[in-house]
C-alpha positions as CSV (number, residue, x, y, z in Angstrom):
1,X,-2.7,-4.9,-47.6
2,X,-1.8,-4.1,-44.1
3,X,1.3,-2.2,-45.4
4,X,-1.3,0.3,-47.0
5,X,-3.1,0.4,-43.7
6,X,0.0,1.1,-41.9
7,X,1.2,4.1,-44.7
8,X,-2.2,5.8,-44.7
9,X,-2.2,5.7,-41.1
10,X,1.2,7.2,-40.6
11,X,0.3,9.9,-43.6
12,X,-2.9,11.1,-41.8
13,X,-0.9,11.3,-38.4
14,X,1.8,13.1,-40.5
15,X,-0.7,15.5,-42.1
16,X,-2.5,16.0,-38.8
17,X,0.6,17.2,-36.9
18,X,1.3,19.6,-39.5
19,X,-2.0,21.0,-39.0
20,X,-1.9,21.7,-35.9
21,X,1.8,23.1,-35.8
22,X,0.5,25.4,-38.2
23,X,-2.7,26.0,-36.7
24,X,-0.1,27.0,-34.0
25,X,2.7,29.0,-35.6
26,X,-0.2,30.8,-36.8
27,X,-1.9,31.6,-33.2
28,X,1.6,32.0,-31.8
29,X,2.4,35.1,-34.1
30,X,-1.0,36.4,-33.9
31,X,-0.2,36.9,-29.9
32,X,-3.5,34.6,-29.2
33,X,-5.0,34.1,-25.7
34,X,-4.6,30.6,-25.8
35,X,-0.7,31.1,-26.7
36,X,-0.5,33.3,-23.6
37,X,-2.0,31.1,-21.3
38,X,0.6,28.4,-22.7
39,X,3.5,30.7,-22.3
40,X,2.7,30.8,-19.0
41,X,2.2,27.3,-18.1
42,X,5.4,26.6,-20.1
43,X,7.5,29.1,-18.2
44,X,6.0,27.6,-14.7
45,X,6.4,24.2,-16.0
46,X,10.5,25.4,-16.7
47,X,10.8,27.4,-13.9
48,X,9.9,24.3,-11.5
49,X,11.4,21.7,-13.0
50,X,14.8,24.1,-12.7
51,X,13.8,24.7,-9.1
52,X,14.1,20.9,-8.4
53,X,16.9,20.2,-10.3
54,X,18.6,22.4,-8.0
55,X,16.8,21.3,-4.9
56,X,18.1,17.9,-5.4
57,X,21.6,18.5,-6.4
58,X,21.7,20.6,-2.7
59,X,19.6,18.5,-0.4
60,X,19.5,15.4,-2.4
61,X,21.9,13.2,-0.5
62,X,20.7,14.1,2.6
63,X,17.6,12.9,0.8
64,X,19.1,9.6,-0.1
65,X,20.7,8.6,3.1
66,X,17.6,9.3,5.1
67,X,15.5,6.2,3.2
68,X,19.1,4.0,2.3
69,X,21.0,4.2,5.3
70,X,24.0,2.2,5.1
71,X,25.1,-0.6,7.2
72,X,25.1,-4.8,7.5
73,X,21.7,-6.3,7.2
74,X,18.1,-4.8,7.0
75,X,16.2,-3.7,4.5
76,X,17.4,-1.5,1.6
77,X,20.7,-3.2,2.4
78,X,21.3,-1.9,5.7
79,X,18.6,0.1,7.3
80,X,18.6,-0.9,11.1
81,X,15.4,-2.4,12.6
82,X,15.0,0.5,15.0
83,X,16.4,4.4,14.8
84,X,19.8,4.5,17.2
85,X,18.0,7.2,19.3
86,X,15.1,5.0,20.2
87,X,15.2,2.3,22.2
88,X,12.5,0.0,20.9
89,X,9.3,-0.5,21.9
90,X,9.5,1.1,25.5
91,X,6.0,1.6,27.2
92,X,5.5,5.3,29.1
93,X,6.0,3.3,32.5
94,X,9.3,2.4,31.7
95,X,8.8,-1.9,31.7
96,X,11.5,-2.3,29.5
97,X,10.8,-4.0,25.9
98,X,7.9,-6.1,26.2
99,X,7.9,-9.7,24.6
100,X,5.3,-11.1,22.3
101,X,3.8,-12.9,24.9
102,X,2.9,-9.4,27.2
């Protein structure tokens, strides 16, 4: 019984999608509105998802080393507990690193 269940609801999906490509061929060659507006979201969608493909094959490892740095210990496998041009936790006076207790 739940074989039939599963057939009819496959052959309904099935017919469903046929509709609709149809529906679609048919708007498609008729040079609809609704097909234009889809061109152009498709071609945007294309055009940016080139755009990044190419963004990250230039800029991508600079991309990658700036959140996995590499080096012993740390999080990520090696990212330092403070940046090498900074020198902690420094106040504006110049004290030095304060301690937990300050």
């Amino acid at each position: 019984m739940e074989d039939q269940w599963d057939f009819q609801l496959l052959s309904r999906l099935v017919d469903s999608s046929v509709a609709f490509l149809s529906e679609f061929i048919d708007d498609w060659l008729a040079g609809d509105m609704r097909v234009s507006v889809f061109k152009i979201l498709l071609s945007w969608l294309l055009l940016s998802l080139i755009a990044i493909h190419f963004a990250w094959r230039v800029y991508g490892h600079t991309v990658n080393d700036m959140y996995y740095r590499q080096g012993t210990g740390g999080q990520n496998g090696g990212t330092p507990d403070t940046a090498p041009h900074l020198s902690g936790w420094e106040s504006a006076v110049g004290d030095g690193l304060k301690s937990h207790r300050d």
